[in-house]
VOPAGU-2260 file (C-alpha; in pm, 1 decimal, decimal comma):
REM VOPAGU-2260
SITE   aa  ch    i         X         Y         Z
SITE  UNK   A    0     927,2   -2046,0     223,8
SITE  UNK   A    1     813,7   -1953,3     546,5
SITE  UNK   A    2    1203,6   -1801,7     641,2
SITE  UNK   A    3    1190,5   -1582,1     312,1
SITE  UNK   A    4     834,3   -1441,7     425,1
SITE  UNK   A    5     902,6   -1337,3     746,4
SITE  UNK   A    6    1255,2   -1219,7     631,4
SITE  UNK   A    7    1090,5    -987,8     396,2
SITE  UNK   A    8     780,5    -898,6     727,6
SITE  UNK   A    9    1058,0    -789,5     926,6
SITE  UNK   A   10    1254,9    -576,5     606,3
SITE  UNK   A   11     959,1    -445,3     516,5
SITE  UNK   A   12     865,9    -409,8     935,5
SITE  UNK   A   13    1176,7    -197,3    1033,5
SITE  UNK   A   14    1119,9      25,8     695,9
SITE  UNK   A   15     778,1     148,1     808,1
SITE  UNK   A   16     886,4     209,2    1118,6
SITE  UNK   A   17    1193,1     421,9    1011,4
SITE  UNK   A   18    1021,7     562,1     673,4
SITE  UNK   A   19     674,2     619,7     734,9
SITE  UNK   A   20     622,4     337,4     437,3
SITE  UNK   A   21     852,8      73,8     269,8
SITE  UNK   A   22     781,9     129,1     -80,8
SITE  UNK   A   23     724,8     516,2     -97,8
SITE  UNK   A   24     841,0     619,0     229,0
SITE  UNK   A   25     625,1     940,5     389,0
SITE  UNK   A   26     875,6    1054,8     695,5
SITE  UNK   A   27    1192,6    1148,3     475,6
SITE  UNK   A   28    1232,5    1505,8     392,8
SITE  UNK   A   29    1504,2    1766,7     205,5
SITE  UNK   A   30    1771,9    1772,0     468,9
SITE  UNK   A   31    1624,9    1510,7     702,1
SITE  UNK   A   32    1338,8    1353,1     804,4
SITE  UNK   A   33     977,5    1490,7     936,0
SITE  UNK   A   34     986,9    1238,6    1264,0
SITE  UNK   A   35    1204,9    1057,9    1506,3
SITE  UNK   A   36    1144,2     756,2    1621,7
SITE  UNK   A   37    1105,8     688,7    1980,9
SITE  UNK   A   38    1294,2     513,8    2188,2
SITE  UNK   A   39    1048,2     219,1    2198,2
SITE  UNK   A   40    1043,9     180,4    1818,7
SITE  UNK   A   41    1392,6     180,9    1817,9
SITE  UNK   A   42    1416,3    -119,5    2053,8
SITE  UNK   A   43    1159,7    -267,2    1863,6
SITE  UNK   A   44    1386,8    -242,1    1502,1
SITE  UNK   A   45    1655,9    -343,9    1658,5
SITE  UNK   A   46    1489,6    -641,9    1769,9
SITE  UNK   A   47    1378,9    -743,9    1485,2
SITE  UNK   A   48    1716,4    -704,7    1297,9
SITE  UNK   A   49    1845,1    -917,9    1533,1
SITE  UNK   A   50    1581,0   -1162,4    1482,5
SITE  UNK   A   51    1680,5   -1141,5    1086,9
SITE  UNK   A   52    2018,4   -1196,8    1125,6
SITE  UNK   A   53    1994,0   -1526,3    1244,0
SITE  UNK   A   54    1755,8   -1630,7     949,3
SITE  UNK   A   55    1966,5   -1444,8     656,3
SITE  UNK   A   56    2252,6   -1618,3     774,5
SITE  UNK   A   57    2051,2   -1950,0     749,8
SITE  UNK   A   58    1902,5   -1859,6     428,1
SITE  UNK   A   59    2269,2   -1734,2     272,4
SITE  UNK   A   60    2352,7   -2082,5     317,5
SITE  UNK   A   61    2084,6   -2239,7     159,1
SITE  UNK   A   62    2096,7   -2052,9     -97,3
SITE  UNK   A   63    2469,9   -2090,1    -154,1
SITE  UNK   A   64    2439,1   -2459,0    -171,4
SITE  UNK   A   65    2175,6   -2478,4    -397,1
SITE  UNK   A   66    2369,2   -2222,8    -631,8
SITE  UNK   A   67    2667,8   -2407,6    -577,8
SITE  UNK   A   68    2494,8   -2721,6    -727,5
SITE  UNK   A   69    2365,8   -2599,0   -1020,3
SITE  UNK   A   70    2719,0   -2440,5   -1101,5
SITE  UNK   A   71    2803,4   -2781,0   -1108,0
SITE  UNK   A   72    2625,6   -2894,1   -1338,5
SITE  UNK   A   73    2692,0   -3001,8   -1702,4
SITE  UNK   A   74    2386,5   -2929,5   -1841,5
SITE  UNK   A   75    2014,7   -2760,6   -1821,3
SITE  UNK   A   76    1672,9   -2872,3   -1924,6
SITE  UNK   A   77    1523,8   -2586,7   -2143,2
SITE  UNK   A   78    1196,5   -2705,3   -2380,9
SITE  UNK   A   79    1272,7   -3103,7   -2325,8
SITE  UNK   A   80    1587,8   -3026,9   -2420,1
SITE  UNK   A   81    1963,1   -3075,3   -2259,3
SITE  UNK   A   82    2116,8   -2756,9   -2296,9
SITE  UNK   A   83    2524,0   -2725,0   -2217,5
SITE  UNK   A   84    2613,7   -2501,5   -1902,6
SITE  UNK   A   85    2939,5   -2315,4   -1953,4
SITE  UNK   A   86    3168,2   -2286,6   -1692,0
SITE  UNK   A   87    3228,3   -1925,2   -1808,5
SITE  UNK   A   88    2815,4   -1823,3   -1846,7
SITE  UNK   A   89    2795,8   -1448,9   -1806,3
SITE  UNK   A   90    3200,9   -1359,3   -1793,2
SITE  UNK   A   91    3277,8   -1022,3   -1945,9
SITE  UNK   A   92    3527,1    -774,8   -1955,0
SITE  UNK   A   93    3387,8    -479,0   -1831,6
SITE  UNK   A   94    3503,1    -283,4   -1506,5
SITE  UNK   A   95    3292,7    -282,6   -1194,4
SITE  UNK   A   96    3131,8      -3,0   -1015,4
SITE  UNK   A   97    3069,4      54,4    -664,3
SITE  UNK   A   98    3061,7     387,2    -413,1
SITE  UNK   A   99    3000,4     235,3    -102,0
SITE  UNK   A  100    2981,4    -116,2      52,2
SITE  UNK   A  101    2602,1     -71,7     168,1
SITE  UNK   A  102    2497,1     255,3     154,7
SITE  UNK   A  103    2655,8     506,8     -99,3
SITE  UNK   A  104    2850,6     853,0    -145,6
SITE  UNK   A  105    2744,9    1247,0    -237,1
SITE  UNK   A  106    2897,2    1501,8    -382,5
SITE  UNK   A  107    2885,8    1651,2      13,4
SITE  UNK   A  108    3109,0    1393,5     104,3
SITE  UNK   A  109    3470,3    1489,7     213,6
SITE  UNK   A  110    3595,5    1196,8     -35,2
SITE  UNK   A  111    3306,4    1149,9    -281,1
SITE  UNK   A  112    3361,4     772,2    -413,0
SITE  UNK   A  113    3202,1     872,2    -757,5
SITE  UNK   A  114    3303,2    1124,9   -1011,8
SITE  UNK   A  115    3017,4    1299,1   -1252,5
SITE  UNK   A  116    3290,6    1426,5   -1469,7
SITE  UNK   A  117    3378,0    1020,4   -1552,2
SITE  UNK   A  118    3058,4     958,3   -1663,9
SITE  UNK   A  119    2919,3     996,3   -2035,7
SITE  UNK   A  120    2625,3     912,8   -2208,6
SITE  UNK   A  121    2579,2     736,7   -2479,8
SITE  UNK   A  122    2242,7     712,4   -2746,1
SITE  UNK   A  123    2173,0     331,2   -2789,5
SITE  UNK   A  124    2184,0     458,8   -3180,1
SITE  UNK   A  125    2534,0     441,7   -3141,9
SITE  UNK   A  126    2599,6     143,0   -2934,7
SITE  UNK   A  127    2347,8    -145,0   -3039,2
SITE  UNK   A  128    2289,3    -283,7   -3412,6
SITE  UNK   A  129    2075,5    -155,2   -3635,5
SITE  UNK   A  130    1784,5    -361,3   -3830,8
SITE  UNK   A  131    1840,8    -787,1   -3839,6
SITE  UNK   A  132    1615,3   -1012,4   -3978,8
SITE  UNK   A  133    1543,9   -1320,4   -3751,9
SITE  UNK   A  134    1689,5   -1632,5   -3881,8
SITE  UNK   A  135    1612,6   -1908,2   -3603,2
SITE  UNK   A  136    1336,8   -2009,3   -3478,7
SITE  UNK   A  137    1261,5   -2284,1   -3204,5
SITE  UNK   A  138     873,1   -2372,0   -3202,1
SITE  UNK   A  139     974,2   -2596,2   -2819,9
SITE  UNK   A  140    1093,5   -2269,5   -2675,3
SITE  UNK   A  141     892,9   -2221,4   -2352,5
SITE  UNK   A  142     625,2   -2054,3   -2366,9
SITE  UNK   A  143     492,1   -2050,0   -2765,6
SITE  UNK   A  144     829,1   -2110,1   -2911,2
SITE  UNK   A  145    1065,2   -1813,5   -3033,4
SITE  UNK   A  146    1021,2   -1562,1   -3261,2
SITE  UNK   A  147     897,7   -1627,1   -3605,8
SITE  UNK   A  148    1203,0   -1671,8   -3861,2
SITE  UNK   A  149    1208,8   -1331,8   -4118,7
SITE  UNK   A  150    1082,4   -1138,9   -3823,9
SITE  UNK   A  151    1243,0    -808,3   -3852,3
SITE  UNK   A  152    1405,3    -622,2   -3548,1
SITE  UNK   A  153    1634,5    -331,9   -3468,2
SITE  UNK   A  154    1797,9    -301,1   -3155,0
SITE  UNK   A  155    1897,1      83,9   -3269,4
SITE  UNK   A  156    1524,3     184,1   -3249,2
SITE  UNK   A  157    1364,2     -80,3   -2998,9
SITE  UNK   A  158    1635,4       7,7   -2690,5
SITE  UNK   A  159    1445,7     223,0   -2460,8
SITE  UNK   A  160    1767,1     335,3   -2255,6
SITE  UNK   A  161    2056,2     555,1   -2283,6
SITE  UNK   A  162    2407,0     400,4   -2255,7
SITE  UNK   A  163    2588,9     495,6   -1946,4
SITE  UNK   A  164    2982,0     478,8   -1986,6
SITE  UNK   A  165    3186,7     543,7   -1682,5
SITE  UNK   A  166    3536,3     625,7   -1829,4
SITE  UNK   A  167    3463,1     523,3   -2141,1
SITE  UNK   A  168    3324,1     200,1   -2091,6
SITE  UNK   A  169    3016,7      43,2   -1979,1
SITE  UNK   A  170    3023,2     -95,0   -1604,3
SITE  UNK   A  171    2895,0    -378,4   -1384,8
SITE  UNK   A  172    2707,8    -244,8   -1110,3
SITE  UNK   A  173    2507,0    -434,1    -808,8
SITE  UNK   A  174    2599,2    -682,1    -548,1
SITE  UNK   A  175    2897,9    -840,7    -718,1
SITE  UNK   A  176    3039,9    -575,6    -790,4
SITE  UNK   A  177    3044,0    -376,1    -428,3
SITE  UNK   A  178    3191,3    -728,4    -335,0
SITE  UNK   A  179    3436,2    -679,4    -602,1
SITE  UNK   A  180    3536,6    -330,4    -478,9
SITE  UNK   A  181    3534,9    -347,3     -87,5
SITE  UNK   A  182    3543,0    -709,4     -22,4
SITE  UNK   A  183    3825,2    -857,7    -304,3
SITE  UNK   A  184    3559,9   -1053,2    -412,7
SITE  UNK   A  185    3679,6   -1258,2    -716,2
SITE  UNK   A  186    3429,7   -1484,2    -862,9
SITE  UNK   A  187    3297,8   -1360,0   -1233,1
SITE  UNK   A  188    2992,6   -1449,2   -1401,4
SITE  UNK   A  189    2642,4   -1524,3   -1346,3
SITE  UNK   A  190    2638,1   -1760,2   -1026,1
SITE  UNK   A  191    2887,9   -1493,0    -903,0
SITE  UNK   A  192    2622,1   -1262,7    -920,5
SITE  UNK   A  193    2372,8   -1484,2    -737,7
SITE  UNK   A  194    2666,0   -1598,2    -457,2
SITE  UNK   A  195    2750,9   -1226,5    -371,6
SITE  UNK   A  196    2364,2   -1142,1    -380,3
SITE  UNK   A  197    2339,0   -1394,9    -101,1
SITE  UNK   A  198    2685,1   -1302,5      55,8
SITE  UNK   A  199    2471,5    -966,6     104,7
SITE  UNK   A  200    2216,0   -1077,1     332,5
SITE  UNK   A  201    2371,4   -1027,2     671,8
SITE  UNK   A  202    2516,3    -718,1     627,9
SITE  UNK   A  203    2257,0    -551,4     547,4
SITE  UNK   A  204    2100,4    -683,0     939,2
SITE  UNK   A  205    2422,4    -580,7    1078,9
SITE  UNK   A  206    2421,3    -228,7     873,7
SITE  UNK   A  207    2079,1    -159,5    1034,1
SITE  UNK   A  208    2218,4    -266,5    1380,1
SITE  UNK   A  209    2474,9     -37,6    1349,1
SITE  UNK   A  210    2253,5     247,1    1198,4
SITE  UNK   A  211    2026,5     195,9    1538,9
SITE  UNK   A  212    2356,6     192,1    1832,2
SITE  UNK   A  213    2416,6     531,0    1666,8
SITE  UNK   A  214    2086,3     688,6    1608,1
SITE  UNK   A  215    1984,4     950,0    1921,8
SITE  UNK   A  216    1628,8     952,3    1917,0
SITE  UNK   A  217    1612,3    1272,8    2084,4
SITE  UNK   A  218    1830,6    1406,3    1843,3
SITE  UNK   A  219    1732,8    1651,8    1554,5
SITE  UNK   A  220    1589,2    1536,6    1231,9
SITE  UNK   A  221    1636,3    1828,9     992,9
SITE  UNK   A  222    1961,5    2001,4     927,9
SITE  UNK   A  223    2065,9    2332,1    1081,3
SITE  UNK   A  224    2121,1    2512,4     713,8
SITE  UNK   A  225    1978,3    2403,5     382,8
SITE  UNK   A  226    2153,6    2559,9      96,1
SITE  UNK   A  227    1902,7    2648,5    -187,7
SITE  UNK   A  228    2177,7    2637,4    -471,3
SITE  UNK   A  229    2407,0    2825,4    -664,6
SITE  UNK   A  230    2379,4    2624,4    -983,6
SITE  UNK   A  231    2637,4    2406,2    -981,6
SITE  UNK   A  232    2629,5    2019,8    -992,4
SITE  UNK   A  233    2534,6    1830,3    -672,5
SITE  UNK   A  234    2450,7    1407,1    -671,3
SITE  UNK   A  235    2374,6    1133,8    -467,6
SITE  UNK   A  236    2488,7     799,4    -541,1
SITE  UNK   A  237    2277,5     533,4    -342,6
SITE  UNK   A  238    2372,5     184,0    -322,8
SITE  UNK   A  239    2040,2     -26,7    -400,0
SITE  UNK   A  240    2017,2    -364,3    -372,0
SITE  UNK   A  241    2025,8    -387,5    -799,2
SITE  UNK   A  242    2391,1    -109,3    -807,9
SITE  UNK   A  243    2450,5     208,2    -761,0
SITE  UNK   A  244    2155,4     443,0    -814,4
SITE  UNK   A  245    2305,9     819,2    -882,5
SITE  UNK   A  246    2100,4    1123,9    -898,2
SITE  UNK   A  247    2250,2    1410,7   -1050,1
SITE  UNK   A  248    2056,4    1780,7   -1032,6
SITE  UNK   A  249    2164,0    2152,6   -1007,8
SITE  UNK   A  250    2002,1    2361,4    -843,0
SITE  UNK   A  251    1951,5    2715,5    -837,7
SITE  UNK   A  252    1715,0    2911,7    -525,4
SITE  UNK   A  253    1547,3    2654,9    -421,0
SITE  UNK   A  254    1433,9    2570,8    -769,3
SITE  UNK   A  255    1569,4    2262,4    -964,4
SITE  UNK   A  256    1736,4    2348,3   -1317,4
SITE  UNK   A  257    1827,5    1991,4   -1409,3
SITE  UNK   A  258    1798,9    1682,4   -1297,5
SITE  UNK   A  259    1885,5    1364,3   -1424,3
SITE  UNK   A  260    1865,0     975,5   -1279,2
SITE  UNK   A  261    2119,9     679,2   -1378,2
SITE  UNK   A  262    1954,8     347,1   -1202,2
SITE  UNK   A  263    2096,9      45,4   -1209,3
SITE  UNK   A  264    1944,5    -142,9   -1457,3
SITE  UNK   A  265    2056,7     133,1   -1755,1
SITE  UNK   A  266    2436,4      78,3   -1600,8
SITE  UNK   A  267    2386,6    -294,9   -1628,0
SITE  UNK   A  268    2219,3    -341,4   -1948,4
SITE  UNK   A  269    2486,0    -281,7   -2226,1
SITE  UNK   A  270    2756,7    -494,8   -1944,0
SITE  UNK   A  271    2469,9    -738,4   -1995,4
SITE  UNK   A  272    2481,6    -757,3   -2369,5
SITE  UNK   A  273    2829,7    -811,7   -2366,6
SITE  UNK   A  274    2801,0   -1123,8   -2084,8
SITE  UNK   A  275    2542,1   -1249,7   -2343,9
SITE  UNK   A  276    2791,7   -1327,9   -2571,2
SITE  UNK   A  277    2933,9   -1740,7   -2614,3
SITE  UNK   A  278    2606,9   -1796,5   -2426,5
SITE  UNK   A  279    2336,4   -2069,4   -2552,3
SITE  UNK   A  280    2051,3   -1861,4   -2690,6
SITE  UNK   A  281    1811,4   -2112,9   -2480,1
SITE  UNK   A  282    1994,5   -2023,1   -2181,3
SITE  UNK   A  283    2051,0   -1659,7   -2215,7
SITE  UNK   A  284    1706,3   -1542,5   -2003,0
SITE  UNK   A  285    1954,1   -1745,2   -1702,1
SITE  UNK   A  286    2231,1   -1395,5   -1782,5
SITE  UNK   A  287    1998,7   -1161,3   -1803,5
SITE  UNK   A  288    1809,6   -1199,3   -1493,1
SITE  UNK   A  289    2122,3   -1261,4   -1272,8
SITE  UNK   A  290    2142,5    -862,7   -1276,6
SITE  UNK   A  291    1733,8    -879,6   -1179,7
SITE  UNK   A  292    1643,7    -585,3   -1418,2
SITE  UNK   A  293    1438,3    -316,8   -1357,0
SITE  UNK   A  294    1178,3    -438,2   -1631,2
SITE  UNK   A  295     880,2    -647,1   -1728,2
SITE  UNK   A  296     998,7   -1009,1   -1800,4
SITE  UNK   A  297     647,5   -1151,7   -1837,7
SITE  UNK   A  298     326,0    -948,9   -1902,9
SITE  UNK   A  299      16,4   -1044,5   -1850,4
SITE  UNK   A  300    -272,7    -891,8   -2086,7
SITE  UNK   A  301    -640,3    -924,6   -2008,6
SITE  UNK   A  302    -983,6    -793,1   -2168,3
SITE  UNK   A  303   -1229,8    -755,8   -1950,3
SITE  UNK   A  304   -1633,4    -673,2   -2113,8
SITE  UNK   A  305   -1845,2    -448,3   -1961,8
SITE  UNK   A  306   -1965,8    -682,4   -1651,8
SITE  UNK   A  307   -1563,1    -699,4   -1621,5
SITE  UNK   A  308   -1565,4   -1059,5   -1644,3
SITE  UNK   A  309   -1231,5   -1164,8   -1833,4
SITE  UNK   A  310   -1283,7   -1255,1   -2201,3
SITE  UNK   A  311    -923,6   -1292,7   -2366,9
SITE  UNK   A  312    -644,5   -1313,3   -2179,3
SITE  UNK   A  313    -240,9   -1371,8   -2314,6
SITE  UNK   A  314     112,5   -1372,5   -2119,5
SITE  UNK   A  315     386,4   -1220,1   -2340,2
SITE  UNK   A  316     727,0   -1334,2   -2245,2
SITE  UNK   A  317    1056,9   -1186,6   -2328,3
């Protein structure tokens, strides 16, 4: 516990440093950034990354083994009850997309890795099922049992995200699949997804090493020229830990005309729904967050009176 904390002091550390803030960084700007560092906080970064390294490398091993183990194993506990692990839990046959081993691609790029004219989208009124009536129901389901049998639902109208298709066909996006791409990576499935997660960890210490060896810190932050636009398409495609995180806009003097986003977790879901399938329905939460979506898995509802002093409280589970 006390490795994964200061793993994440330092991460979080270096990003202050170099941002302004971790979360909601201050110090980048359109066409650079506001500051430099100086020399002194760039020493100080770079020790710290080295100072990771030596822990994620410790940690990636750890982790791999206790992956490792529970691949191996014949069976889960789910409700008091022995649930069968298949070798094959989360395989699918969708492509994988990646645009850069760590960091990503632009349409500025001499050899863009990503191509807007591939991509499509697709309403989830087209894609998912319409209206089902529930016709299982599991009372020993952690937490409150499953949903009541003769529930209704409809996947058409609950989905609250588009369906991204890159030539045609939904994609895998996220560690595996960069792994897949630049690293001939060939493991499938759901522990796949958790091994290359882990597989991950020193490279990003050594990408930030390598980031700081280059980085003048008397050099300038802001580009020479800006162009304000002539209309035409321009993106970004930003490799985040969870995929590839595109942003697509044109703009026209100075002034944005359109803009559209395409995170991670809308590439991954409808790849998700088709790993779902063969899975045990008690084990299927064990699929889902192997791509660690972008969404609430638990929330936690409270009333509070006028004193605010809690008086009902509920967790909601999906």
């Amino acid at each position: 516990m006390a490795r994964i904390v200061r793993i994440r002091e330092i991460a979080q550390t270096i990003a202050a440093i170099a941002g302004g803030e971790a979360i909601h960084p201050s110090n980048p700007r359109i066409g650079g950034m506001y500051h430099n560092v100086s020399p002194r906080a760039k020493q100080k970064m770079a020790d710290l990354a080295k100072e990771c390294l030596v822990l994620v490398h410790e940690q990636m091993e750890f982790m791999l083994d206790v992956i490792r183990n529970m691949q191996n194993r014949e069976f889960v506990e789910v409700g008091g009850k022995q649930i069968p692990l298949p070798k094959k839990l989360g395989y699918h046959n969708q492509g994988v997309m990646a645009t850069a081993p760590m960091y990503g691609s632009s349409s500025l790029d001499d050899n863009p890795t990503w191509d807007f004219t591939r991509w499509k989208e697709t309403r989830p009124w087209d894609w998912y099922m319409g209206e089902v009536t529930i016709d299982l129901e599991d009372p020993s389901y952690p937490i409150g049992g499953t949903t009541k049998v003769g529930t209704k639902a409809n996947p058409q109208m609950e989905s609250c995200t588009g369906v991204p298709t890159y030539d045609g066909q939904p994609v895998e996006v996220g560690p595996r699949a960069r792994l897949a791409t630049f690293k001939n990576f060939d493991e499938k499935g759901t522990f796949a997804q958790h091994i290359a997660r882990q597989m991950e960890y020193p490279d990003c210490c050594y990408t930030i090493l390598n980031c700081l060896d280059n980085l003048n810190t008397s050099g300038k932050v802001l580009a020479d020229h800006i162009p304000q636009g002539d209309g035409s398409m321009g993106w970004a495609a930003n490799e985040a830990p969870r995929g590839s995180n595109i942003h697509l806009a044109r703009v026209k003097d100075g002034k944005v005309r359109w803009y559209d986003m395409l995170v991670p977790t809308t590439w991954n879901f409808p790849t998700c729904s088709r790993a779902l399938t063969g899975a045990p329905w008690q084990i299927a939460e064990m699929v889902v967050r192997a791509y660690d979506p972008c969404v609430s898995c638990a929330t936690h509802m409270i009333v509070v009176n006028e004193k605010e002093k809690i008086v009902a409280q509920k967790l909601m589970q999906w």
